[in-house]
C-alpha positions in Angstrom: -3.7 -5.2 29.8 -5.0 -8.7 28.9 -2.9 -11.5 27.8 -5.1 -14.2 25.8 -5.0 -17.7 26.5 -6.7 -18.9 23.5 -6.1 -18.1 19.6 -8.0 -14.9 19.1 -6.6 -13.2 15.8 -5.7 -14.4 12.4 -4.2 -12.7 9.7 -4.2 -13.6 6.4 -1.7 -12.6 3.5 -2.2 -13.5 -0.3 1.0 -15.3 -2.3 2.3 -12.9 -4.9 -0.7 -11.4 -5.2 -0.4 -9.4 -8.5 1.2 -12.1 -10.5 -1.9 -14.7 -9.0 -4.4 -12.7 -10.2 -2.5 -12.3 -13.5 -2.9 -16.0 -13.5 -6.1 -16.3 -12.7 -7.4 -14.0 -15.6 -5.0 -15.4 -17.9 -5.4 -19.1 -18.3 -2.0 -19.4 -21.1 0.0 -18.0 -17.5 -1.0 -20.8 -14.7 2.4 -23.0 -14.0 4.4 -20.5 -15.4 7.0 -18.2 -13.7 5.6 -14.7 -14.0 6.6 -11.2 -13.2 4.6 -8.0 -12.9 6.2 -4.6 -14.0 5.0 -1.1 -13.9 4.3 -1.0 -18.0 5.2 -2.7 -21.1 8.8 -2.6 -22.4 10.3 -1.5 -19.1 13.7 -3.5 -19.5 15.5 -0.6 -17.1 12.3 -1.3 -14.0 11.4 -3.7 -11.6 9.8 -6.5 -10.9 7.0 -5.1 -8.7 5.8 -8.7 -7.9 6.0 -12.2 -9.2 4.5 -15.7 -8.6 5.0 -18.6 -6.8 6.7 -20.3 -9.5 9.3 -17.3 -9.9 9.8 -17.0 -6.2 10.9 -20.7 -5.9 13.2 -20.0 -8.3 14.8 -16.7 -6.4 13.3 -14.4 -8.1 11.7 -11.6 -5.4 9.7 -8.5 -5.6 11.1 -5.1 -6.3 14.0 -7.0 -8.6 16.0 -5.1 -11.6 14.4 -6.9 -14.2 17.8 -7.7 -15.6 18.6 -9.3 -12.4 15.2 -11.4 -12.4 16.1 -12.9 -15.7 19.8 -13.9 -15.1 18.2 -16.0 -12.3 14.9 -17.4 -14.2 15.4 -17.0 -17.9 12.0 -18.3 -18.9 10.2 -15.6 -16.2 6.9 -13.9 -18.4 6.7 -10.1 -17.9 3.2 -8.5 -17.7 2.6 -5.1 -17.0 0.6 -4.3 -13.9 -3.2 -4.1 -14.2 -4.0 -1.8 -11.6 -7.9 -2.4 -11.6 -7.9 -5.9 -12.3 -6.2 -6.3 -8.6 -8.6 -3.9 -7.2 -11.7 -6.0 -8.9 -9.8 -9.3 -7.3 -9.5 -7.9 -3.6 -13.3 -7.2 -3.8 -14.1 -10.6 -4.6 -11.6 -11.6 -2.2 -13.5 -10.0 0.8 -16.5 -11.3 -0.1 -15.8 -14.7 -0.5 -13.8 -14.6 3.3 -16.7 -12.7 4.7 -18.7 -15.5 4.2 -16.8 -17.8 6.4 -16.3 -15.0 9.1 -16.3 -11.5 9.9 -13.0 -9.4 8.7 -11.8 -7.6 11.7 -9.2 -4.7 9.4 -8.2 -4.8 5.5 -4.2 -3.6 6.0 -3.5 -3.6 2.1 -4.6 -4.9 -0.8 -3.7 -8.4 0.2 -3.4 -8.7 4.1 -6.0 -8.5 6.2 -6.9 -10.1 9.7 -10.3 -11.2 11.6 -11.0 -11.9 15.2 -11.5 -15.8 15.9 -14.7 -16.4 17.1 -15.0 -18.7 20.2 -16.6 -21.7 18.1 -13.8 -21.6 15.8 -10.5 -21.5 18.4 -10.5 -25.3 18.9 -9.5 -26.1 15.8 -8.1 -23.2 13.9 -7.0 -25.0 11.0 -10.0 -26.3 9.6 -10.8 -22.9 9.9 -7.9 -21.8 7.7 -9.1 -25.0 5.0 -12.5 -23.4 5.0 -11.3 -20.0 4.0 -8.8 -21.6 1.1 -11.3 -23.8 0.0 -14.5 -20.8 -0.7 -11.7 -18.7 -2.4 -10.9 -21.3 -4.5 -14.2 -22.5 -5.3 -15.4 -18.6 -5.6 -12.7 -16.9 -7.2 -9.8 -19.8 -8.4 -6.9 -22.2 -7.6 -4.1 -20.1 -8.3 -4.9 -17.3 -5.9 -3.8 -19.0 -2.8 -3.1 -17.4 1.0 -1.0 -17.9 3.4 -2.6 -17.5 7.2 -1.2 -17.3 10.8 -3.0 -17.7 13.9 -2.2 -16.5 17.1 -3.5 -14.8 20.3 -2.7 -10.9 18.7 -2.2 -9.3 15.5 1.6 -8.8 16.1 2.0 -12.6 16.6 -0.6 -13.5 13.9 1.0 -11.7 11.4 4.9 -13.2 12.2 2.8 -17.1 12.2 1.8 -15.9 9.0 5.3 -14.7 7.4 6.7 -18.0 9.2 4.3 -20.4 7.7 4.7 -18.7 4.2 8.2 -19.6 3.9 9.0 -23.4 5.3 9.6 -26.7 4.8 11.4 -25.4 1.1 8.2 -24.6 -0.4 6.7 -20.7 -1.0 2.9 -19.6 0.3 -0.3 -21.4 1.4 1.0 -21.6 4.6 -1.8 -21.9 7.5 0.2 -21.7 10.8 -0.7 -21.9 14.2 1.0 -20.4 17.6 -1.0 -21.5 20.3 0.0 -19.1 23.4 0.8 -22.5 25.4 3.6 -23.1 23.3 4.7 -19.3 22.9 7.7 -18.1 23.0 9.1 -20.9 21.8 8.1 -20.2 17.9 9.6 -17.0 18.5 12.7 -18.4 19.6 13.9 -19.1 15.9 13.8 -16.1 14.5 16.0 -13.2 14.0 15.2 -9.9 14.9 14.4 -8.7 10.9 11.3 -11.2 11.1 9.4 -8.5 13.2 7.8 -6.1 10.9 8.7 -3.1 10.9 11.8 -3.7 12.7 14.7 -2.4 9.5 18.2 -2.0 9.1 18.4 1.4 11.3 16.6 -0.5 14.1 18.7 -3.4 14.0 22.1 -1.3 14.5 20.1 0.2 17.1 19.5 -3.0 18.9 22.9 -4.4 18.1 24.5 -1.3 20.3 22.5 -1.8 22.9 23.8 -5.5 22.8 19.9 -7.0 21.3 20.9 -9.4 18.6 18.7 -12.1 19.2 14.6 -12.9 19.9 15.8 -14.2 23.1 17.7 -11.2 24.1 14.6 -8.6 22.8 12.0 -11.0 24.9 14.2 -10.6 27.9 14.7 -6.8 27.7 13.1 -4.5 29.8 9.3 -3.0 28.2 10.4 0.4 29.2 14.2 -0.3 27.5 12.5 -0.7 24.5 10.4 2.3 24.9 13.6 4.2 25.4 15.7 2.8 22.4 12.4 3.4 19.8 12.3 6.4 21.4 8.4 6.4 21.4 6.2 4.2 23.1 6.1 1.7 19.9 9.1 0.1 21.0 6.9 -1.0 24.8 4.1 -1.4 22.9 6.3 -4.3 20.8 7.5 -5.5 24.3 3.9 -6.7 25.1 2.5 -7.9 22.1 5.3 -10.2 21.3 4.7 -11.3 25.1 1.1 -12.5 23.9 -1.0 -9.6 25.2 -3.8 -7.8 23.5 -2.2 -4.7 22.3 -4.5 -1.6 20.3 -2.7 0.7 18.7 -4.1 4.0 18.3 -5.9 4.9 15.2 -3.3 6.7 12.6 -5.1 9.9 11.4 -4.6 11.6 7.3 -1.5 13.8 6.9 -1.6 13.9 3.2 -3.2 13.3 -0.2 -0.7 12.5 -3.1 0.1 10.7 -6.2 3.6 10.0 -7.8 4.6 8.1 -11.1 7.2 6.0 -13.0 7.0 8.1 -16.4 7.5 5.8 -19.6 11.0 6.2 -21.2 8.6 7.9 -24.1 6.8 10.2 -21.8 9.4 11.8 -19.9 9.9 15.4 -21.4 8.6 18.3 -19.4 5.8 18.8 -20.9 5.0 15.4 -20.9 5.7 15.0 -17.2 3.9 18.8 -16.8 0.6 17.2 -18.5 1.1 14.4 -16.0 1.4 16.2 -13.0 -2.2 17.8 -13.6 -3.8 14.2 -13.9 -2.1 13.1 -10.7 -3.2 16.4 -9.2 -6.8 16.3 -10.1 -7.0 12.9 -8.7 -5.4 13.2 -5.3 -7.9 16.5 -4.9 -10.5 14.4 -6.0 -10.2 11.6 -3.2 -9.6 14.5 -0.8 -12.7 16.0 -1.5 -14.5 12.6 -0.8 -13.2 12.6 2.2 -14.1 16.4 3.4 -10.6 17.9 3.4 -9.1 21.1 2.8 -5.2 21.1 1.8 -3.2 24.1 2.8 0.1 22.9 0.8 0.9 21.6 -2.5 4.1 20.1 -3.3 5.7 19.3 -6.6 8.8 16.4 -6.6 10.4 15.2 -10.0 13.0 13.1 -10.4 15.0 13.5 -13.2 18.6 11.8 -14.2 20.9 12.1 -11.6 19.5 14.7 -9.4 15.9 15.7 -7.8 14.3 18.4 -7.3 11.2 19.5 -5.1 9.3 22.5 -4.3 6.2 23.4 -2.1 3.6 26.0 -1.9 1.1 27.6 0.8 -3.0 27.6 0.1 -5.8 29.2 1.5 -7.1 26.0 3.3 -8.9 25.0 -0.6 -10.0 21.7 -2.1 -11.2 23.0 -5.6 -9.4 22.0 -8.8 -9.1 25.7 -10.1 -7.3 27.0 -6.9 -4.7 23.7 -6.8 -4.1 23.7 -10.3 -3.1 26.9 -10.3 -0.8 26.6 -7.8 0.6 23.7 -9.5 1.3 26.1 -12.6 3.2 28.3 -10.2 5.6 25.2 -9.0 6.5 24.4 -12.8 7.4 28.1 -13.3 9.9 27.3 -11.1 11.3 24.7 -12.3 13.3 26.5 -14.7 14.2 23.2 -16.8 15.1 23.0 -20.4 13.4 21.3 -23.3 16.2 18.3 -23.0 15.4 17.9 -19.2 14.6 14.5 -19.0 12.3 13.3 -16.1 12.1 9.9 -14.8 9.1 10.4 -12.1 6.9 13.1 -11.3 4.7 13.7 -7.4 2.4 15.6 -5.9 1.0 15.9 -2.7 -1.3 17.8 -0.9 -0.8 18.7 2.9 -1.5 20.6 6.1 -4.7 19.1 5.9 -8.1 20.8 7.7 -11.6 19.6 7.9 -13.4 21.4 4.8 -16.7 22.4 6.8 -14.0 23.8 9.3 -12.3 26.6 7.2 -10.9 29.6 8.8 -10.9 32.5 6.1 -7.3 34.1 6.1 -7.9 38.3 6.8 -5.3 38.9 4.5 -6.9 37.2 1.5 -10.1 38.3 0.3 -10.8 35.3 -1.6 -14.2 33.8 -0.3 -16.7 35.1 -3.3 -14.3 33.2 -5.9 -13.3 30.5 -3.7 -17.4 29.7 -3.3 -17.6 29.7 -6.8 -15.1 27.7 -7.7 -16.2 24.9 -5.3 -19.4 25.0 -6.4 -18.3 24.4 -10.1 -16.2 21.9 -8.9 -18.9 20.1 -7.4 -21.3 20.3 -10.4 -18.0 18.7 -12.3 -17.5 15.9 -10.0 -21.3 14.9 -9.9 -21.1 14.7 -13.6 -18.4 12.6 -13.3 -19.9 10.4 -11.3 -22.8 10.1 -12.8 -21.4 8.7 -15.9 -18.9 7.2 -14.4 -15.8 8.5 -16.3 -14.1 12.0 -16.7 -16.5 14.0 -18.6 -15.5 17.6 -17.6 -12.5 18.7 -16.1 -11.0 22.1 -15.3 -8.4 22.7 -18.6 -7.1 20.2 -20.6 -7.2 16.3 -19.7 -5.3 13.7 -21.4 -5.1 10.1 -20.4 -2.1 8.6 -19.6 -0.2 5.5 -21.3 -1.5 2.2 -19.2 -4.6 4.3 -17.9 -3.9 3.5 -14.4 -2.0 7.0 -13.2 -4.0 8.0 -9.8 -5.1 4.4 -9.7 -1.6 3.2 -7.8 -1.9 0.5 -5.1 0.3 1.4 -2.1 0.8 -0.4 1.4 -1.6 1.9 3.0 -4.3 2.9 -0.1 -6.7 0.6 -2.0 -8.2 3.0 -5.1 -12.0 2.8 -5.7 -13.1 2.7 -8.7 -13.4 6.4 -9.9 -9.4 6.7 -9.1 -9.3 4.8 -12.7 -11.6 7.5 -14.1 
């Protein structure tokens, strides 16, 4: 395993991104402190993000919106604009493509690039050049905060660290040279390692780890053994300064969940939802050459949950998932004064479509054919004109157009999940 001696990774994370680009299209909100939430009028959410301005202030991401205003009375709410952020992070790319190569896009506003020999002397120019073509290219108020380092584990903690310091909030552009390493490392607590959370902690703290110094001087293979995989070793070395390569993660699911509006939140309602969400997630699965054999239907409704799943026969058309999704509701048995608060799907047990085994017991291939065929014809008609022109049964938009469109950690949507 080799341990750099030189800064070889950067990794780069947007400030508040949602509520930047907000800014950014909407001259009236520069200066001011603003918060995004999931749709108009949603006094019982969240804050799903906010700015700058409303982060100085204490306000943080994921907030009860009640709590968000106690702290900063004059915060602005805006409701999210899915496509708007995804429009942004494309611009985004392009703009840092020009200065170098991006090495992996991690979400919708981190990603990191290998440092090119000619540009390891003197990092932070480099980190000027890349702030200075997105703000020439795309604006001021979308600003970045990057960490350099001689891996992506350290890169990516220089970057948290030069976020937050010296009482100000983002466009940090931090250096840890591996000549002065560990010592950065030396001043932070244990939560400042991502993906290191409250269970691991109490782990750590019963095995007597409470501090960065205590983790660096632990044994790789003790860390092996208290993750109880070989993340934990894997940790061990990186935050040592070597070059660490995880393996690549492989697709366990396709699914869709959503935040119904207090107006929308009747069965039906949620029922008519549930098909949207469905078609969607079966339609990114299909892009991708997957067959799903299991559907599972999760709604969360005042004060208790409930969830079901179903078996398929290894299928990816809408016809044959839609159906099984009619079968899940039939079993929900709820009344007409149910009220539902979020609704999920998810496809699973996932196989390669141009690998399908035929199950002996089912006779199903002449209709199955079929129906993948229509579905085919449906989804090139789609495309072609670029919206949802045909669809199997009934299909009626939901209120802020964005369901399917949801940006998670993992998932950047493309622009026919807005379809």
């Amino acid at each position: 395993m080799r341990r750099p001696t030189q800064i070889e990774c950067l990794y780069l994370d947007f400030d508040g991104f949602f509520a930047s680009v907000e800014q950014t299209a909407r001259p009236e909100l520069r200066g001011l402190p603003v918060g995004v939430v999931p749709f108009a009028n949603a006094e019982r959410s969240c804050v799903i993000a906010c700015s700058r301005e409303a982060k100085l202030l204490g306000v943080k991401n994921v907030m009860p919106i009640h709590e968000a205003k106690a702290i900063c009375p004059g915060i602005v709410l805006v409701p999210q604009s899915p496509d708007l952020y995804r429009r942004a992070h494309n611009a985004l790319l392009s703009e840092i493509s020009a200065v170098l190569p991006i090495d992996a896009v991690k979400s919708i506003d981190e990603l990191t690039c290998r440092v090119e020999p000619s540009h390891r002397s003197d990092p932070q120019q480099l980190g000027r050049r890349i702030k200075d073509r997105i703000a020439a290219g795309v604006g001021p108020t979308i600003t970045c905060s990057i960490g350099f380092a001689a891996n992506r584990q350290l890169a990516k903690m220089s970057c948290k660290a030069g976020k937050r310091s010296e009482g100000h909030y983002g466009d940090g552009n931090n250096v840890w040279h591996p000549d002065a390493m560990p010592a950065p490392l030396l001043s932070l607590s244990l939560e400042d390692i991502p993906g290191v959370g409250a269970r691991m902690m109490k782990r750590l703290a019963d095995a007597g780890i409470a501090t960065m110094a205590a983790l660096l001087a632990t044994q790789p293979k003790h860390l092996r053994a208290l993750w109880g995989n070989v993340n934990g070793e894997r940790l061990w070395y990186a935050l040592h300064g070597y070059q660490v390569h995880a393996p690549p993660s492989s697709r366990g699911m396709y699914g869709h969940g959503r935040v119904l509006p207090p107006d929308h939140r009747e069965p039906a309602q949620a029922r008519v939802a549930s098909r949207l969400l469905l078609v969607k997630a079966a339609r990114r699965m299909r892009r991708d050459g997957w067959n799903a054999g299991r559907l599972s239907l999760w709604l969360s409704l005042y004060g208790k949950d409930w969830a079901h799943d179903v078996r398929l026969p290894a299928v990816h058309d809408d016809q044959a998932v839609l159906s099984a999704l009619g079968a899940l509701w039939k079993l929900t048995a709820l009344s007409r004064s149910s009220r539902i608060v979020q609704v999920g799907v998810t496809l699973s047990d996932l196989t390669r479509a141009n690998e399908r085994q035929l199950d002996i017991l089912l006779n199903d291939d002449v209709p199955r054919r079929k129906w993948e065929t229509t579905t085919a014809a449906i989804d090139g008609l789609n495309r072609k004109y670029g919206r949802t022109l045909v669809s199997v049964g009934p299909w009626v938009s939901q209120p802020d157009g964005y369901a399917g469109g949801k940006i998670s950690y993992t998932r950047i949507p493309r622009a026919e999940d807005f379809w």
